[in-house]
C-alpha positions in Angstrom: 0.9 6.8 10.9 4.0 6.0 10.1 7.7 6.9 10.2 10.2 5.7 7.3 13.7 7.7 8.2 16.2 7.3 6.0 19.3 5.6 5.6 22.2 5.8 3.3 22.0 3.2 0.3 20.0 3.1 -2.9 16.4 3.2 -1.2 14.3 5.9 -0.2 12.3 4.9 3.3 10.2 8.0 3.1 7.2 8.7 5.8 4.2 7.4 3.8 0.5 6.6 5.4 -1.4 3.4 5.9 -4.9 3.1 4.3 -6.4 -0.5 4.0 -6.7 -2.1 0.5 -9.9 -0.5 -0.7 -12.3 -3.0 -2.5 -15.2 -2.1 -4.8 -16.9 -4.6 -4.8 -20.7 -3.6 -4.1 -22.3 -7.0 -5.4 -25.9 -5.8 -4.7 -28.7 -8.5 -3.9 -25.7 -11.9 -5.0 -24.7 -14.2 -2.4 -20.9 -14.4 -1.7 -20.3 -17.9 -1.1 -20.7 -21.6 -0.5 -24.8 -21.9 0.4 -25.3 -17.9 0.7 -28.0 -16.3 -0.3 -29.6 -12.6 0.0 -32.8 -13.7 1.2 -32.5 -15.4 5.0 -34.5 -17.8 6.1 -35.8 -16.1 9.4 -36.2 -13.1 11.5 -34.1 -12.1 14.0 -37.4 -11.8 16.7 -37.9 -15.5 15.1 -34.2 -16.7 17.1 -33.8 -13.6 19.8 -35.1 -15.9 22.6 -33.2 -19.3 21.0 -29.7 -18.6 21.9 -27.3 -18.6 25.0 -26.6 -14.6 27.0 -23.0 -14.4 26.5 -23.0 -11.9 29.7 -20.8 -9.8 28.0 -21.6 -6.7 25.8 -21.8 -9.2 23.2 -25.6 -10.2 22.5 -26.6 -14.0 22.3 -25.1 -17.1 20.8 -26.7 -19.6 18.8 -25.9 -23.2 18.1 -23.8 -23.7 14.3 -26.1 -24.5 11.7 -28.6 -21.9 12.8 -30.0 -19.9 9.4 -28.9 -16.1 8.7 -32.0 -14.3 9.5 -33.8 -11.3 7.2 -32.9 -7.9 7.6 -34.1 -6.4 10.8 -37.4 -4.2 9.6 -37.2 -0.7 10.9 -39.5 1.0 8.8 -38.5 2.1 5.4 -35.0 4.6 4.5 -34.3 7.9 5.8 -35.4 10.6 3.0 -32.6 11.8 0.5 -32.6 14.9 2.3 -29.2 16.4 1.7 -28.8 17.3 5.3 -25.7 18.7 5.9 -24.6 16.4 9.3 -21.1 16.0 10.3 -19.7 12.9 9.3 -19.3 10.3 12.2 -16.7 7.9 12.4 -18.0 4.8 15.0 -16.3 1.2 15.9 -17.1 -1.8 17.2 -15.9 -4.8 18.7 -16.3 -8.3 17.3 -18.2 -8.6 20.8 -20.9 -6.1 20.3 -22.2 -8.6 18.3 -26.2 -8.3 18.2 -26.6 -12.3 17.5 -24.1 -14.9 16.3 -24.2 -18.6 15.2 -20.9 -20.6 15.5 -18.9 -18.0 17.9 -17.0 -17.7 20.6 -16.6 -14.4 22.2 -12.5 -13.8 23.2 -12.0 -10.8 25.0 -13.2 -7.9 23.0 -12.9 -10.5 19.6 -15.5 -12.9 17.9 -14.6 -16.2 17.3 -16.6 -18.0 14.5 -16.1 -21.4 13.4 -17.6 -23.1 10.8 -18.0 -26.6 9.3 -17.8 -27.9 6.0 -21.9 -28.0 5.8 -22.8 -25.3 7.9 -21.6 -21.2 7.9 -21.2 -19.4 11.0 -22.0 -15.9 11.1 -22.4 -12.5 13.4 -24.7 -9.6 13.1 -24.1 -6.2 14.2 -26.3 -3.1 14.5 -25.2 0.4 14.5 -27.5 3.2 15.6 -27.9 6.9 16.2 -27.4 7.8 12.5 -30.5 9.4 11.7 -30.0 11.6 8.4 -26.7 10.6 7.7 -25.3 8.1 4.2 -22.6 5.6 4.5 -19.5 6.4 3.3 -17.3 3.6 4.3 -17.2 0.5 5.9 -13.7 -1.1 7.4 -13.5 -4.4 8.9 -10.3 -6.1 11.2 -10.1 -9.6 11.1 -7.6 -12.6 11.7 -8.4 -15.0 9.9 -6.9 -18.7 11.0 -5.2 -19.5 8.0 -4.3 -17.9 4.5 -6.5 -19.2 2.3 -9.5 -18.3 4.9 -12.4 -16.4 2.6 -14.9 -14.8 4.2 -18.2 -12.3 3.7 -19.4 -9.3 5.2 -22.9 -7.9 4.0 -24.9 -4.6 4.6 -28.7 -4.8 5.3 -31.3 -2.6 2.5 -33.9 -0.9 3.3 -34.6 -0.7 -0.2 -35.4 -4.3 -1.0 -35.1 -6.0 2.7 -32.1 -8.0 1.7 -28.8 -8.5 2.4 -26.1 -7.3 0.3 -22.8 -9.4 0.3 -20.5 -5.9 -0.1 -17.2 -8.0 0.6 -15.4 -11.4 -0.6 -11.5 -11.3 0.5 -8.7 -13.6 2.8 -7.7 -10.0 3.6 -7.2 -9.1 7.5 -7.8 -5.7 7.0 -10.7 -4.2 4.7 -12.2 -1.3 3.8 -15.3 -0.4 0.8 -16.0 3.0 0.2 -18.9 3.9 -1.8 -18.7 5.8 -4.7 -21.9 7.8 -3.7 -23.3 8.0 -0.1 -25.6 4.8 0.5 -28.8 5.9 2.4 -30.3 2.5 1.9 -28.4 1.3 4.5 -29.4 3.0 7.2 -33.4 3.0 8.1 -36.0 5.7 9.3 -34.9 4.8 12.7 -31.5 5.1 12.5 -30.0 1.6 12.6 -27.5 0.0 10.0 -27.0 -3.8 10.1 -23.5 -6.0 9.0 -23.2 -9.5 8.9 -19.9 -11.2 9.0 -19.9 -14.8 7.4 -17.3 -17.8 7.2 -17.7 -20.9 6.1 -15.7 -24.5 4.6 -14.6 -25.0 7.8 -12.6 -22.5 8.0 -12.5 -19.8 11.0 -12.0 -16.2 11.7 -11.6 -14.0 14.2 -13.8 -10.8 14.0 -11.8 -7.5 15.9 -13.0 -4.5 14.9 -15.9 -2.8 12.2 -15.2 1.0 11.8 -18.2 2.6 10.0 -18.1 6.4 8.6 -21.0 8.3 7.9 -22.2 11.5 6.5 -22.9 14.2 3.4 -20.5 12.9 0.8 -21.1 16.0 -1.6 -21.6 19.6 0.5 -18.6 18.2 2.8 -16.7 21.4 3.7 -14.4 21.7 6.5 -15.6 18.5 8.9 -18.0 17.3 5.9 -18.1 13.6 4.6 -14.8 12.5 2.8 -15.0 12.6 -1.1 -12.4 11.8 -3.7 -9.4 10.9 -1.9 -6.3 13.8 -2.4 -2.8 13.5 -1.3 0.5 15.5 -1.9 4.2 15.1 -0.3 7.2 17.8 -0.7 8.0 21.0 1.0 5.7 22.8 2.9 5.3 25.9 0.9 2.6 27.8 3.1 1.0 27.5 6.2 -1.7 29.3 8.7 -4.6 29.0 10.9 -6.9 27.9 7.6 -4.8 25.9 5.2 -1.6 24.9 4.0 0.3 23.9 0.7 2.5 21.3 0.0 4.7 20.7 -2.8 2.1 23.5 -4.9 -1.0 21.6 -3.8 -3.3 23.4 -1.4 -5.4 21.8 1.5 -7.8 23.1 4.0 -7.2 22.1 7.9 -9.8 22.3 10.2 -10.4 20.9 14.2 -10.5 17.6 12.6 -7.2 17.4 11.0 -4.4 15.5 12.6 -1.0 16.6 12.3 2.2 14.0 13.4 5.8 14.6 13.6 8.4 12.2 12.2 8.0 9.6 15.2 4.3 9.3 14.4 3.3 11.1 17.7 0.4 13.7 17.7 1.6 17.0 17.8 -0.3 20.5 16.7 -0.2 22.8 13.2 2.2 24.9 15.1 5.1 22.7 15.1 5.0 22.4 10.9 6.6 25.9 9.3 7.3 26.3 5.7 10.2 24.6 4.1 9.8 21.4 6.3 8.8 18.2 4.5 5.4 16.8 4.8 2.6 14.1 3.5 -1.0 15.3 2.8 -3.7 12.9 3.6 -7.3 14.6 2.5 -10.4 14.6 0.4 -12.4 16.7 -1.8 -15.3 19.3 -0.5 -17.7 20.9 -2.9 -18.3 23.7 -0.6 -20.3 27.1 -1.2 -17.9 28.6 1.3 -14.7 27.6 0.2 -15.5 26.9 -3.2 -14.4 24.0 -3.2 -11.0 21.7 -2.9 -8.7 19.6 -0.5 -9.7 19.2 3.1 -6.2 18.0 4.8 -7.8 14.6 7.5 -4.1 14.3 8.7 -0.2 16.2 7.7 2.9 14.1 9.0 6.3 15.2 8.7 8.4 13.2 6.4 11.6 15.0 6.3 12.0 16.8 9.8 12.9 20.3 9.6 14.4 19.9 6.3 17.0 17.4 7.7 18.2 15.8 4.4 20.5 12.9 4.4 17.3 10.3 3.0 17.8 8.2 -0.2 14.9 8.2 -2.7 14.1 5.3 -5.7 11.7 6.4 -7.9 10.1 4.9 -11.4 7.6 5.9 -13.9 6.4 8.0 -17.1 8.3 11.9 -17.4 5.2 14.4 -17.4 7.9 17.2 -18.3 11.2 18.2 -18.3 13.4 21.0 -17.8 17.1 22.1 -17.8 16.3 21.8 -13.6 14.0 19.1 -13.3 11.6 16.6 -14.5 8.5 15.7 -13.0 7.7 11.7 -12.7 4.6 10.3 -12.3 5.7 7.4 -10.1 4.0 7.7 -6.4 0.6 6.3 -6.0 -1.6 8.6 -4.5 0.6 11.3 -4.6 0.9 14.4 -6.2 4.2 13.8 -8.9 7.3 14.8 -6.8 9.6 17.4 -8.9 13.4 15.1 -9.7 16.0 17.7 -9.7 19.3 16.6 -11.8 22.7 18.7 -11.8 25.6 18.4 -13.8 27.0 15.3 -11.7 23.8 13.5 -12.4 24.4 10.6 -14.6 21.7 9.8 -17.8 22.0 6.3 -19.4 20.0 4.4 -22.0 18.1 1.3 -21.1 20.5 -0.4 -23.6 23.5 1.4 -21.6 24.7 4.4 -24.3 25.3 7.7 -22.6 22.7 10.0 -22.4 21.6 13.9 -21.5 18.7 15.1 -19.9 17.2 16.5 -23.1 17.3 12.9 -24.3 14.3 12.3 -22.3 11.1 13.3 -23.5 7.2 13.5 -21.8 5.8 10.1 -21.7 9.5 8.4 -21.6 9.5 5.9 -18.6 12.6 6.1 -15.9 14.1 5.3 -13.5 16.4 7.5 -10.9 18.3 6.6 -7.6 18.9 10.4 -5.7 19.3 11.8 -2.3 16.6 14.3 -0.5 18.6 17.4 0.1 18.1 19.6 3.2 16.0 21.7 1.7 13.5 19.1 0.6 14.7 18.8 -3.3 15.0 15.3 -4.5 18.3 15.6 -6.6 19.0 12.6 -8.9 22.2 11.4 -8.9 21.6 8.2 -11.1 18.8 8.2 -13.8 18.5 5.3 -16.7 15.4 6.2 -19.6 13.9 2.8 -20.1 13.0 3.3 -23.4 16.2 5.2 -24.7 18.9 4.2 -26.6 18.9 1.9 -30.0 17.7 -0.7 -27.9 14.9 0.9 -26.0 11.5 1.2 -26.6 10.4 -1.3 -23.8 11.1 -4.4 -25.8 10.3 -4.0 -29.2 9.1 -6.8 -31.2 6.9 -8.4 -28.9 7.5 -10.2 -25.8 10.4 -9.2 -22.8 9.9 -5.8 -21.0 10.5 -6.9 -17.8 13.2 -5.3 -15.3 15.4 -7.1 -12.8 17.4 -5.3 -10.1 20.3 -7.2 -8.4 21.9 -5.8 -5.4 25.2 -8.1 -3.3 28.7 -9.4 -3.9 30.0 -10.4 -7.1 31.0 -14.4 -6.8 32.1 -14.8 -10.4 32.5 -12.7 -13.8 33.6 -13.2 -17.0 33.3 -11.8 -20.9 30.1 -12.5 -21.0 28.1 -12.9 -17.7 28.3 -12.0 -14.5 27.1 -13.4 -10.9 25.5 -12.2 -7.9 24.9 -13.2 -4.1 22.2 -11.6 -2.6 22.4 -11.6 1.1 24.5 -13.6 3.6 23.8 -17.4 2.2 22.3 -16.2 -1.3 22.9 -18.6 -4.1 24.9 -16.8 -6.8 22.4 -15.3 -9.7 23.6 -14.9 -12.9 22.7 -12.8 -15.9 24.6 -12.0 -18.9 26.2 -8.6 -19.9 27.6 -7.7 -23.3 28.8 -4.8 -25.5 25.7 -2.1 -24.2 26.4 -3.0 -20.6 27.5 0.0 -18.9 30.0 -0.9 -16.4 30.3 2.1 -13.7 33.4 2.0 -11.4 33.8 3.5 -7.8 35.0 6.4 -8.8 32.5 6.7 -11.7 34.1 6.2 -14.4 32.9 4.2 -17.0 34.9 0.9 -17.1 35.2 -3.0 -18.5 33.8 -6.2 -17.2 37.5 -7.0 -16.6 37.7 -4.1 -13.8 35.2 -6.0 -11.5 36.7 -7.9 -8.9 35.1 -11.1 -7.1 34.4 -10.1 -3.4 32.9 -6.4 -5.1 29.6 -5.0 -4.3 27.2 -4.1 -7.2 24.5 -2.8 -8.2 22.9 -4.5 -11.4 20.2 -3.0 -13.6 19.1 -5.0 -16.7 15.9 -6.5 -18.7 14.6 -9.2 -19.2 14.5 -10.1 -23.1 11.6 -12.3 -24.9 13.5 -15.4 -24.7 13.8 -15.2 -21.2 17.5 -14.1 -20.9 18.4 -11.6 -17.9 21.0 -9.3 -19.8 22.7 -6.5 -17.1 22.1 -2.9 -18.7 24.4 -0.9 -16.0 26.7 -2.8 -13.5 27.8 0.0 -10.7 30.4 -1.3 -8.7 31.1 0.0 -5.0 34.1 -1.6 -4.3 35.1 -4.4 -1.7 31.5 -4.9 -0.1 30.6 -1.4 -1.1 32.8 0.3 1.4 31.5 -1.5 4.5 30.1 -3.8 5.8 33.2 -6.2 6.5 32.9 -9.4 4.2 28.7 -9.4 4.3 27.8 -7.9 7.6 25.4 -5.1 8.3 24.4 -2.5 5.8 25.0 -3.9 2.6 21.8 -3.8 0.6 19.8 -6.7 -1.6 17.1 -6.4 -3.8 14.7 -9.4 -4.5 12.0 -9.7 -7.0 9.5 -12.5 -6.6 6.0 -14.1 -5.5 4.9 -13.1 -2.1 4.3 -16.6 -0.4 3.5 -16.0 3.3 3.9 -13.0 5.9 3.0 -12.8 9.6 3.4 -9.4 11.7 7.0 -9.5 12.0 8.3 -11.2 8.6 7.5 -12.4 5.2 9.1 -14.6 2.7 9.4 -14.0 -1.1 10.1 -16.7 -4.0 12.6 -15.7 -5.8 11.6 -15.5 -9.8 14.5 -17.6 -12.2 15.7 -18.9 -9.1 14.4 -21.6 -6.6 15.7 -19.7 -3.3 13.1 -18.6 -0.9 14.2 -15.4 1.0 12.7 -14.8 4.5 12.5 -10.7 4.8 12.0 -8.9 8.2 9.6 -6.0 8.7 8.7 -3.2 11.0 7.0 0.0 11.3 9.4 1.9 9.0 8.9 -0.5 6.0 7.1 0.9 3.4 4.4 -1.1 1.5 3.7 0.5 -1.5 1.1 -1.0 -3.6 -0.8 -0.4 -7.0 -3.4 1.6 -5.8 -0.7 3.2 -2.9 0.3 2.9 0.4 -0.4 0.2 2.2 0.7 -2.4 5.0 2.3 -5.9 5.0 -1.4 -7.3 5.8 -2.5 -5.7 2.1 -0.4 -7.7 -0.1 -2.7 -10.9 -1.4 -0.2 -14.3 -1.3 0.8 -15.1 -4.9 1.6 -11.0 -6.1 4.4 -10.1 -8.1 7.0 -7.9 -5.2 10.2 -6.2 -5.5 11.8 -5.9 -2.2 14.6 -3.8 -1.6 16.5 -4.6 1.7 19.1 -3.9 4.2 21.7 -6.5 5.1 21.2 -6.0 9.2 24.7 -7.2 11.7 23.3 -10.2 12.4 22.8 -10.7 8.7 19.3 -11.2 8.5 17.4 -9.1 5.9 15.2 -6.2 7.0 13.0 -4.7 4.2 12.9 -0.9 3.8 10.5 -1.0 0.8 8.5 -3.7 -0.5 6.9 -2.6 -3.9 3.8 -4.8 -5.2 2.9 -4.6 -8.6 -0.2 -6.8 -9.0 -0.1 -10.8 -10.0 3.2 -12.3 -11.1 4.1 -11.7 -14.2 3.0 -14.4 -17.2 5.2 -17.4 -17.5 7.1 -17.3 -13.7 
């Protein structure tokens, strides 16, 4: 789990959870690569006694170039029972292998190399799961370099072949089936996975985690279902359940609850008002009737402690004279935006606006604080599509957002530049009559009342010609009140490709600009991507990421929130 505390600026660095980039990609009985193919040439009792004891817990190792073998025939499937078992999480090492061509066992890890003409793979065998389906299937690797693909495939009982379930360059994997897969797992118990590389390329295999069970008839402790989630205020809590931000989850033995450090801790220390994140699934359950087992509850905002920044965007589900509701967190349950009469509405195009401008289905986007009581109180909200010169780029073409954050190096009557971070090249994008200039005291103001040496904040769009025009400028001042000439807690945002990351760092190409910006990471940066919360291991090289940033003392850059949105956009 993880912790994201906040810090004062314009981000939010809220306590979110890690889940690995779920693929669906169940390509039954179709090879997945260079010279594979679902039907294998032998049987594994054909090569048991060819290769070398590894005299580990590992099983034997065969020379490269040594054929896949057929699935392992262990009588038939388990019948379609419906059994209601307990689901069963297991993992093993890339050294329990059963048999491998091409490896090298490292410690609890698999090394396989492979040549340009031959593959090298590993089997694996999991048993003791009588009765039960497969739910999900995770896999840690390392591969050797970034444009490593490899392979993993399940073995049928239906048809005795192998199907190639995985194709990715991800580290980190995980497929879950849409329906529990009995054909996986024979009359005997046993499920099989190969892992395969080839092209010369290697990998090193660390960890499969396999989770089994009744998908439908779950209950308390049953098989996970449709993933559910919710963050907010803890509304109500006991020894049975507890609701969050109006969404209601059952906790059971197996649920585990964290506090803000990510250490385990019981229900008991949670009480209502505190602000949490929901990680569960959905039970069809004669006994409960049904709804959202809670796997794992982690405090967000401790005790109500305030003080966080939030940064949200997305489409307005409703609105009220107290607050709107945005659907703009993946995964979770739409968090409640309250605005007050200091909140400040704008236009996309800059005009003025009123809460009552905005309207169900409008897109926004609003910059708040999390009050101590858990609200999320805009103080900064733009309608993307408002004003004459909304309607997210009318006539074809543009739509696109930028967001600059640093020190203003030049300005005139018609644009305006920008240095992001402590050696950015200046980036500059034009302003004119709809620009709404905000001033340290917020008041609204001229292009003429910001000085060089200033720290803004620059929202604008990108037009179909390809011009970067600034909708709102807010200024903060010399180096927004701190931060003494471009040292420590300033903030940047960057919005580029994604071209290479390691565990403690990443680097992003900036778009319009040929500046390559080298981002740290840690354990309170939050990864948020299309389909939710992720890690820095999740993002594919090449997506389209908007990184928002903190300017450290040593002026390097340390990324609070990195947000990918898919593949860059066309054209960049």
């Amino acid at each position: 789990m993880k912790n994201h505390q906040g810090e004062k600026g314009s981000l939010h660095r809220l306590a979110i959870f890690v889940f690995p980039l779920v693929l669906a990609m169940l390509l039954a009985s179709c090879g997945g690569g260079a010279g594979l193919s679902a039907d294998a040439g032998s049987s594994l009792d054909s090569i048991n006694s060819t290769g070398q004891s590894t005299g580990t817990s590992g099983g034997e190792l065969l020379p490269l170039g040594t054929p896949l073998p057929s699935v392992p025939q262990d009588s038939g499937t388990v019948a379609d029972s419906g059994s209601r078992s307990t689901s069963a999480v297991k993992t093993y090492n890339g050294s329990d292998f059963l048999v491998a061509s091409g490896g090298t066992v490292d410690g609890t890890s698999l090394l396989l190399e492979s040549s340009a003409e031959e593959a090298a793979w590993s089997l694996y065998k999991a048993d003791g799961l009588q009765g039960q389906k497969v739910l999900s299937f995770a896999l840690e690797t390392r591969p050797q370099d970034l444009d490593t693909t490899y392979y993993v495939a399940l073995g049928s009982f239906d048809d005795n072949r192998w199907h190639w379930v995985i194709e990715t360059q991800l580290p980190e994997v995980n497929v879950e089936f849409s329906e529990g897969e009995s054909q996986f797992i024979s009359q005997l118990g046993n499920l099989y996975w190969v892992v395969l590389v080839d092209g010369g390329k290697s990998l090193y295999v660390d960890q499969a985690t396999i989770t089994t069970g009744e998908r439908n008839g779950g209950g308390p402790g049953g098989g996970p279902g449709d993933p559910c989630f919710a963050i907010g205020p803890i509304d109500h809590i006991d020894d049975l359940s507890i609701s969050v931000a109006g969404h209601y989850f059952i906790h059971n033995a197996d649920t585990l609850w964290f506090d803000m450090a990510g250490n385990e801790v019981g229900p008991d220390a949670f009480a209502p008002g505190m602000f949490a994140a929901v990680d569960g699934y959905m039970a069809d359950d004669p006994v409960i009737g049904g709804g959202c087992i809670a796997l794992s509850v982690q405090m967000v905002d401790g005790n109500g402690g305030g003080g966080e920044m939030f940064t949200i965007d997305g489409p307005v589900i409703d609105i009220t004279p107290e607050f709107f509701t945005v659907d703009g967190t993946a995964g979770f349950a739409p968090p409640m935006i309250f605005h007050d009469e200091a909140t400040l509405f704008v236009n996309a195009d800059g005009s003025p606006a009123v809460w009552s401008d905005i309207m169900p289905g409008d897109c926004v986007h609003a910059e708040g604080d999390i009050t101590p009581d858990g609200q999320w109180l805009a103080r900064f909200v733009v309608i993307e599509n408002g004003g004459n010169g909304g309607g997210g780029g009318g006539g074809g073409g543009g739509g696109q957002t930028f967001v600059l954050d640093g020190e203003v190096t030049a300005i005139g009557p018609e644009t305006i530049s920008v240095s992001q971070g402590p050696a950015g090249a200046p980036f500059t994008v034009g302003h004119d009559g709809h620009t709404l200039f905000l001033l340290p005291d917020g008041m609204e103001g001229g292009w003429q009342d910001v000085a060089i040496g200033d720290f803004v904040h620059v929202d604008g769009q990108i037009t179909p010609d390809g011009a970067m025009i600034a909708d709102v400028v807010m200024d903060f001042g010399d180096n927004g009140g701190g931060g003494g000439g471009g040292g420590g807690g300033e903030y940047i945002t960057v919005d580029g490709q994604f071209v290479s990351a390691n565990e403690n760092s990443f680097e992003v190409h900036g778009f319009n600009t040929d500046d390559a910006w080298t981002f740290k990471h840690d354990p309170q940066t939050a990864w948020l991507l299309p389909e939710g919360p992720g890690s820095w291991d999740d993002v594919e090289i090449g997506s389209h990421v908007t990184v928002d940033a903190v300017i450290t003392d040593d002026n390097s850059l340390l990324a609070l929130v990195v947000f990918v949105h898919g593949p860059p956009p066309p054209g960049m």
